[in-house]
TORMIVO-818886 format. One line per 4 residues: for each residue z, x, y of N, C-alpha, C. Coordinates in Angstrom, 3 decimals. Each point is the difference from the previous one (the first is absolute). Example, Ala and Ser with C-alpha at 12.3 -4.5 7.8 and 13.67 -1.06 7.14 Angstrom:
<recs>
7.800/13.190/-5.690/0.000/-0.890/1.190/0.000/0.900/1.200 | -0.720/-0.350/1.050/0.060/0.820/1.190/0.730/-0.770/1.090
</recs>
This chain:
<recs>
0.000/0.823/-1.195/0.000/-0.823/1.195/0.000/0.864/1.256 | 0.989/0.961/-0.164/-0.190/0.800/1.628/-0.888/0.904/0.024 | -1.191/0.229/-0.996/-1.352/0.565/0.410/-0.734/-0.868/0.388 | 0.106/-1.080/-0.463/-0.898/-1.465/0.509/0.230/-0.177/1.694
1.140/0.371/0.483/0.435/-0.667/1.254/-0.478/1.267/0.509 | 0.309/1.728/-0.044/-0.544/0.616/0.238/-1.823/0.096/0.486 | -0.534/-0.303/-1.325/-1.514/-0.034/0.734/-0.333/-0.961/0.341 | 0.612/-1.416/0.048/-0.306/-1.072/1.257/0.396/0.242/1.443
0.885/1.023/0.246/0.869/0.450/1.090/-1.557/0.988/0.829 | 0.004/1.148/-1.075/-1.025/0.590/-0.056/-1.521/-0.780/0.238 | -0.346/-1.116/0.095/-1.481/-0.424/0.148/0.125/-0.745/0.769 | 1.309/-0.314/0.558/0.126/-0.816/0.859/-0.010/-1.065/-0.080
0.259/-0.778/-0.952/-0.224/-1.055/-0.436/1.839/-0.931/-0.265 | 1.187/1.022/0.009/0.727/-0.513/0.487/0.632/0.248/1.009 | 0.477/-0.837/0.924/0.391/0.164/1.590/1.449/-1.032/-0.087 | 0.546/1.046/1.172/1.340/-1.180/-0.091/-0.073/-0.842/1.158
0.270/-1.339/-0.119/-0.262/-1.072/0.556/0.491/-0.339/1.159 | -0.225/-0.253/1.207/0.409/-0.575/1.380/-0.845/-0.493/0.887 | 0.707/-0.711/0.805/-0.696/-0.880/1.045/0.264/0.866/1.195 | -1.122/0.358/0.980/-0.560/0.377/1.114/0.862/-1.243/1.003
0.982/0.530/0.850/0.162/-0.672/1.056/0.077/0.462/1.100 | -0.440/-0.929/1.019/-0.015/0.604/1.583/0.683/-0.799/1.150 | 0.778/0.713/0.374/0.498/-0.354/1.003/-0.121/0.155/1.546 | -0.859/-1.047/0.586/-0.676/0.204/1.135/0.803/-0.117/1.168
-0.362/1.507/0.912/1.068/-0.003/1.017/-1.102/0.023/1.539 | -0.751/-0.671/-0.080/-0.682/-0.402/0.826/-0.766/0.929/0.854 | -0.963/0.012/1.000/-1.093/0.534/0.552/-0.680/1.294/-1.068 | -0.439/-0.181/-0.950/-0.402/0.890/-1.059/0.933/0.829/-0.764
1.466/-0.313/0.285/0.805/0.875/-1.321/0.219/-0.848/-0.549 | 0.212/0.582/-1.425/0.737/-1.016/-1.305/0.434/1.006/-0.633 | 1.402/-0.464/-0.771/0.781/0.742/-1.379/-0.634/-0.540/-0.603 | -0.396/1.074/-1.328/-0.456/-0.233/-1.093/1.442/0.607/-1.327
0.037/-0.334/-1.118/1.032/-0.127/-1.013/-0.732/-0.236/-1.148 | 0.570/0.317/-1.544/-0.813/-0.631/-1.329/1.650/-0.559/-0.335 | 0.194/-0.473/-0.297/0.932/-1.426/-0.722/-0.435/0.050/-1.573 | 0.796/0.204/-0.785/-0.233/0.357/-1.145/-0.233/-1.978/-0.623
-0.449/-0.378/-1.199/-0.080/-1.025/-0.490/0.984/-0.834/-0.012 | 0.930/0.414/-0.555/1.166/-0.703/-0.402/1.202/-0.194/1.394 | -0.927/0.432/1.460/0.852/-0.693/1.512/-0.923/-0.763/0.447 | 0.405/-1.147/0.796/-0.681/-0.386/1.073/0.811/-0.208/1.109
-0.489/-0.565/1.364/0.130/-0.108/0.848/0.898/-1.475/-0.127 | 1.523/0.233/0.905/0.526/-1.307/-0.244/0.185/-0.637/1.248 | -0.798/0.190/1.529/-0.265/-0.518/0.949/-1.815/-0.017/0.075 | 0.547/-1.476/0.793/-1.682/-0.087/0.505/-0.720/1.114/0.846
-1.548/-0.105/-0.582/-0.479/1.079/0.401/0.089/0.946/1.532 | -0.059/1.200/0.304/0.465/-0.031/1.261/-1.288/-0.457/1.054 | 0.534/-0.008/1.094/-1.433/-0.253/0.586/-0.106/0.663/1.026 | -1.287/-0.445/0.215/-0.911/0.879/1.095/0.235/0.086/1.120
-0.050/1.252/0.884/0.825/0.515/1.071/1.437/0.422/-0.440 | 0.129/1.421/0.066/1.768/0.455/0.182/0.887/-0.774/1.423 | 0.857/-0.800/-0.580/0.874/-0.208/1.124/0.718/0.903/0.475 | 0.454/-0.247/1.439/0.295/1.441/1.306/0.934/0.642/-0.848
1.197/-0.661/-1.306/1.342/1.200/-0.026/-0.329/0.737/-1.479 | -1.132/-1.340/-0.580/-0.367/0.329/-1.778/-0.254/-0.949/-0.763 | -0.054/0.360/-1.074/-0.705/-0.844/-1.241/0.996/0.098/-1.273 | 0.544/-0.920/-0.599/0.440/0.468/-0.922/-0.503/-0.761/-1.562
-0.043/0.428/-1.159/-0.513/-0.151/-1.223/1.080/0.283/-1.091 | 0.278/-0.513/-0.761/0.553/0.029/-1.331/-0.304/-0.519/-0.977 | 0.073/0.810/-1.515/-0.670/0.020/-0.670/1.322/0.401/-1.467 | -0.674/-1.293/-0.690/1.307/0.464/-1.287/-0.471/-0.171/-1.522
0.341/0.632/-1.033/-0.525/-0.162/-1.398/-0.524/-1.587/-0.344 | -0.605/-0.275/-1.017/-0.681/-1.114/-0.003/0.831/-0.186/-1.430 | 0.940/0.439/-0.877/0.902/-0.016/-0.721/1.431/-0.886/0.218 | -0.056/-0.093/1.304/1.355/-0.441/0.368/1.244/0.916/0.355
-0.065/1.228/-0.593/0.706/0.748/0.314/0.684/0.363/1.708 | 1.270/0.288/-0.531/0.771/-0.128/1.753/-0.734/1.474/0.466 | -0.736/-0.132/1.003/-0.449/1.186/0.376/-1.130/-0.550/1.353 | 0.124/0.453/1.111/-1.233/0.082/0.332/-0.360/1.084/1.154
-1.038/-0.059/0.839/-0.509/1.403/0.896/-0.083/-1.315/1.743 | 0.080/0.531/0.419/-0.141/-0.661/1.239/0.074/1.461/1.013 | -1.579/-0.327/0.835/-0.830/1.267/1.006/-0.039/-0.566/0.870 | 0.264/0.537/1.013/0.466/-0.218/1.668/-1.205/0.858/0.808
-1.072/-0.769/0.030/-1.219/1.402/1.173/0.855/-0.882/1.619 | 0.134/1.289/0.472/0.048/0.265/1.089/-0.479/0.528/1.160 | -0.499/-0.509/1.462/-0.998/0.807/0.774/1.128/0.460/1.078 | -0.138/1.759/-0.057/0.814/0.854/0.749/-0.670/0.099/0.721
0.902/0.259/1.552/-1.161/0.012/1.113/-0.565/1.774/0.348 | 0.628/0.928/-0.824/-0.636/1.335/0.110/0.206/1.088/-1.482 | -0.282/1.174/0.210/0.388/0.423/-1.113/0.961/0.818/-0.307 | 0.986/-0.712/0.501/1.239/0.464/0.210/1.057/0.379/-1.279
-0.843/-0.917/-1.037/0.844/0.115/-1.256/-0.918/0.952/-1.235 | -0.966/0.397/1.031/-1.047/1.330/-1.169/1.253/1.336/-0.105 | 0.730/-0.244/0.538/0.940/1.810/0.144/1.131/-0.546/-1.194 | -0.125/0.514/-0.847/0.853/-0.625/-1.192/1.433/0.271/0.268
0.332/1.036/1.002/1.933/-0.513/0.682/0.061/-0.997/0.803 | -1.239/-0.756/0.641/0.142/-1.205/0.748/0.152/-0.912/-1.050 | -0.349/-0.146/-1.075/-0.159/-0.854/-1.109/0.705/-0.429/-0.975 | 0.671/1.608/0.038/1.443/0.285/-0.795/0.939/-0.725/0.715
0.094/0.109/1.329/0.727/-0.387/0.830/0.398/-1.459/0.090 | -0.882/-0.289/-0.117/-0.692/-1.851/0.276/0.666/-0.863/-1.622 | -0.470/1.135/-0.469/0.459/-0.713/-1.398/1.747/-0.060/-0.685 | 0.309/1.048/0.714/1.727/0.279/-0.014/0.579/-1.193/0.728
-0.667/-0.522/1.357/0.547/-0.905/0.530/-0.382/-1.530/-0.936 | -0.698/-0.256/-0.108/-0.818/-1.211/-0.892/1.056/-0.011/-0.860 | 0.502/0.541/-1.108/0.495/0.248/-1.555/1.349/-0.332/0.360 | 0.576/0.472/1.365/1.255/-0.170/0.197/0.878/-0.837/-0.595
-0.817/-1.451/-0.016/0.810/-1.333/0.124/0.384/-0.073/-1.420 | -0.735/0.912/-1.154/-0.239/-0.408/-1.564/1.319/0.886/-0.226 | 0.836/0.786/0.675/0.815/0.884/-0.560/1.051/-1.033/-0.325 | 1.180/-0.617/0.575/0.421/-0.715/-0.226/0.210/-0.622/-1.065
0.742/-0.081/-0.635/-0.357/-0.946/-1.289/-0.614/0.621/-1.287 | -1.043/0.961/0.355/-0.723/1.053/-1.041/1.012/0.497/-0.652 | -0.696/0.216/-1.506/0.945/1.629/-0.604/-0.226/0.841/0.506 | -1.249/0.178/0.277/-0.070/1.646/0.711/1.135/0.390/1.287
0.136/-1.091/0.747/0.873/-0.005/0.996/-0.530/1.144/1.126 | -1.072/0.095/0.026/-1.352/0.892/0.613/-1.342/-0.335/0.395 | -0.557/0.486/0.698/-2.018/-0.299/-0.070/-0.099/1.549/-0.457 | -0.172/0.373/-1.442/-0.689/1.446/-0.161/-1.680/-0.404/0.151
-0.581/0.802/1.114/-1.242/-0.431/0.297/-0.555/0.876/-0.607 | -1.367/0.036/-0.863/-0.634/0.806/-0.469/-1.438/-0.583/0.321 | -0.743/1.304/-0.221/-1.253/0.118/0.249/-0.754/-0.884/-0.902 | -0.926/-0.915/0.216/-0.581/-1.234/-0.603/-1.741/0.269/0.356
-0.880/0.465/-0.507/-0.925/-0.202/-0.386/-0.956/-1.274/-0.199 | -0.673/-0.686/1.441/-0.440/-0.939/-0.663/-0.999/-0.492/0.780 | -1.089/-0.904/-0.305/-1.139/-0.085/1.526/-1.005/1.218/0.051 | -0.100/1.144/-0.421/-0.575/0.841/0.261/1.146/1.051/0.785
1.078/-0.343/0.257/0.687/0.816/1.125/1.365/0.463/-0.715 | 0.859/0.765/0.735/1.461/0.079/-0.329/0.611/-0.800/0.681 | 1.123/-0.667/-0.667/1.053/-1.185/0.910/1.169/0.593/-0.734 | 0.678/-1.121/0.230/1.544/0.234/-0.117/0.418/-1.306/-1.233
1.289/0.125/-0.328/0.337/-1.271/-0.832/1.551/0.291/-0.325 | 0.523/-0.752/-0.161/1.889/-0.234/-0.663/-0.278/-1.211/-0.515 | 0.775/0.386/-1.147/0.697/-1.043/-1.205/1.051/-0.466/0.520 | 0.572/-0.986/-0.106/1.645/-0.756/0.440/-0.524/-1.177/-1.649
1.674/0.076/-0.607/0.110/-0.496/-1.109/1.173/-0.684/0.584 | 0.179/-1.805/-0.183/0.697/-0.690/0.393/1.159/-0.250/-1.317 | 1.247/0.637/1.115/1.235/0.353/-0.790/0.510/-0.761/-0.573 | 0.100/-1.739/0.513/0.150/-1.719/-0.347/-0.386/-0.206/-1.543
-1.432/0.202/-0.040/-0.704/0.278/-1.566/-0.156/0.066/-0.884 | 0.472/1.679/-0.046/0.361/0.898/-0.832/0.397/-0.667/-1.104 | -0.711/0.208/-1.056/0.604/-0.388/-1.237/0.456/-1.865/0.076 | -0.909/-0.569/0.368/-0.005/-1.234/-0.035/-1.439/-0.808/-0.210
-0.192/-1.224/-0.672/-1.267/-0.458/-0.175/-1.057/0.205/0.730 | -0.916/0.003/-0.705/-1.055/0.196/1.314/-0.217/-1.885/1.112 | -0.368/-0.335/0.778/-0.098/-0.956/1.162/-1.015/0.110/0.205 | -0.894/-1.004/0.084/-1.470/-0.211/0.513/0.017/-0.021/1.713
-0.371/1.219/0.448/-0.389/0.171/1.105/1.119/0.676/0.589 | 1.302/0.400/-0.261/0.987/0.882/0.279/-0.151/1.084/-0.588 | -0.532/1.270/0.190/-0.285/1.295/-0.716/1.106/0.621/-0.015 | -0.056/1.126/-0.451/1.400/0.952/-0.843/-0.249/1.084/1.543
-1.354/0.509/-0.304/-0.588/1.049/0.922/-1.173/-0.346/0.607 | 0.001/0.712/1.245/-0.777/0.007/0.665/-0.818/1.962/0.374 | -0.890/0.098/0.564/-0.909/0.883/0.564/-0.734/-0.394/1.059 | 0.537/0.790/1.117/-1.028/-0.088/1.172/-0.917/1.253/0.176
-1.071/-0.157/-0.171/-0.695/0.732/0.744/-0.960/0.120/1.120 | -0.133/0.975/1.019/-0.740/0.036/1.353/-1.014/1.296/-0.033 | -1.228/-0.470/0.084/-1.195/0.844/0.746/-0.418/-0.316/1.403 | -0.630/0.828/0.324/-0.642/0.244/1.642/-1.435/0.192/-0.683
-0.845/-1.039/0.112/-1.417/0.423/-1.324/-1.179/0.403/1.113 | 0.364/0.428/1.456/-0.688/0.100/0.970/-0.755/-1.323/0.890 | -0.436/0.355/0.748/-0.865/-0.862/1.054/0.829/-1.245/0.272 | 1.177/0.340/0.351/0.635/-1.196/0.404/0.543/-0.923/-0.764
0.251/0.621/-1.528/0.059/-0.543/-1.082/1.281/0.170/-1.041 | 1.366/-0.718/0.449/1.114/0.271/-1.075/0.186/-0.774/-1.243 | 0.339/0.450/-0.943/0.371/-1.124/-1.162/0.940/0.153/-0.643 | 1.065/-1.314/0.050/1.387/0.325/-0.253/-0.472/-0.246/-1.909
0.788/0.032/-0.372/-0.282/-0.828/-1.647/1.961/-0.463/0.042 | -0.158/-0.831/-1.050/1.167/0.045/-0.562/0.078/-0.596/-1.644 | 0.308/1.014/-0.952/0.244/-0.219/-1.384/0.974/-0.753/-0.411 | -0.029/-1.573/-0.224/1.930/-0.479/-0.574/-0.414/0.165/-1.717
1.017/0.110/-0.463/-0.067/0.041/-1.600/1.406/-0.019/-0.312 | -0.007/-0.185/-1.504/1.125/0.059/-0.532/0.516/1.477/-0.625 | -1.258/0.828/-0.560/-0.130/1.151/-0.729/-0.718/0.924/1.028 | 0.640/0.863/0.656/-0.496/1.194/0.646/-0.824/1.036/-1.408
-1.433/-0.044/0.401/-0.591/1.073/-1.009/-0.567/-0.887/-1.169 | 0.268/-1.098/0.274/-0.425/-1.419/-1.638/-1.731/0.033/0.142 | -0.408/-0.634/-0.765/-1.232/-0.162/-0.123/-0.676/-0.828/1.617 | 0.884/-0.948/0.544/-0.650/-0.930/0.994/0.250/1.140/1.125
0.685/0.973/0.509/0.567/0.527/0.797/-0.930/1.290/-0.037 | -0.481/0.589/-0.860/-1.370/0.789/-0.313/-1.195/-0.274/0.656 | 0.068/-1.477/-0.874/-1.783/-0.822/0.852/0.541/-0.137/1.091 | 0.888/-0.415/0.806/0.027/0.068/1.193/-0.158/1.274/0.752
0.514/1.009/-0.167/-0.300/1.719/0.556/-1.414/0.000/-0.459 | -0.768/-0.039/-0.692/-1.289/-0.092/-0.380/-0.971/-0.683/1.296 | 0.457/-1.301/0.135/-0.920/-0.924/0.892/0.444/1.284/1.618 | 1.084/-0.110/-0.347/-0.248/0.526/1.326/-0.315/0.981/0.806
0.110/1.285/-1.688/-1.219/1.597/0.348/-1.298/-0.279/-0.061 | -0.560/-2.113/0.108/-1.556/-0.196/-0.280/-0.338/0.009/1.519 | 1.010/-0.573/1.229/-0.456/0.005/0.878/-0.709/0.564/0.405 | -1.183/-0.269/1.121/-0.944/0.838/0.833/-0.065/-0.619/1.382
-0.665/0.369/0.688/0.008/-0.402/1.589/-1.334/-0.137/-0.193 | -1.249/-0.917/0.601/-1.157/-0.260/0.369/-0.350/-0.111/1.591 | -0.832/0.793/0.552/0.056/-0.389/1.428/-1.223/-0.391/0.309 | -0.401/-0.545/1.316/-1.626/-0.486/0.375/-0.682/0.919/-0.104
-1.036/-0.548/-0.213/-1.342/1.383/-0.336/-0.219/0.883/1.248 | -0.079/-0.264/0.935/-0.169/0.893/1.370/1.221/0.740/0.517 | 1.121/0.129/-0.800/1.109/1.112/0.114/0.267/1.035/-0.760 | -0.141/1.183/0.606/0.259/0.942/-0.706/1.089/0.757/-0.420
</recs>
């Protein structure tokens, strides 16, 4: 069997499966993302034109599983957050509010990879929780992460799950190293 999957891999003939989505942020930019099969989108579609503060989208397993991704595009008015200690910075303040209550009893911010760019991200694991049933739509943990993806272009994400590192919490870091930025054809 795993030479079979091998030279279908090999001829190209097997591909792993996702849906192409775009998220249009108006006068010729759009986020683009691949969404693996087994998520969809659990708000109506976004629409056309970015409003003045943002757009937001979330997106959760099609399993049922407690888990979902919810992306925050944001239009910065310069590029103030390309200097990754402005960013670091930005993001220390943001995370603040999650210490509280966390086990970590911290924002350890680490370097997050995602969009095409480097961002930032902290885990906060809700201390309440811990070792208690899982709750539909009350997560265990959370992950924020923040890029500066250029041209006026931030994107917060935020990961809730129950299992930091689980299978749904993967595809989610996945969708979101799919991001890309698209801009109008006459900008260089």
């Amino acid at each position: 069997m795993k030479n079979l999957i091998s030279v279908l891999a090999c001829c190209g003939l097997l591909t792993v499966a996702g849906l192409a989505e775009k998220i249009d942020l108006g006068p010729g930019k759009a986020l683009h993302l691949t969404l693996p099969d087994s998520w969809t989108s659990s708000d109506v579609a976004a629409s056309a034109g970015m409003p003045a503060m943002g757009q937001n989208v979330r997106y959760v397993p099609k399993d049922g599983a407690n888990e979902a991704l919810l992306i925050t595009v944001l239009t910065v008015p310069d590029d103030n957050f390309k200097d990754p200690d402005n960013l670091k910075s930005m993001v220390e303040i943001a995370t603040q509010q999650f210490v509280t209550g966390s086990v970590e009893g911290k924002a350890d911010i680490k370097e997050f990879k995602f969009a095409g760019v480097a961002g930032f991200s902290a885990t906060f694991t809700d201390a309440n929780l811990v070792g208690k049933p899982s709750v539909k739509d009350d997560y265990k943990a959370m992950t924020s992460c923040f890029a500066y993806i250029g041209n006026q272009v931030m994107v917060t994400a935020t990961i809730f799950t129950d299992e930091v590192g689980g299978r749904a919490y993967n595809e989610a870091v996945r969708i979101l190293k799919s991001i890309s930025l698209s801009l109008p054809k006459d900008t260089i």
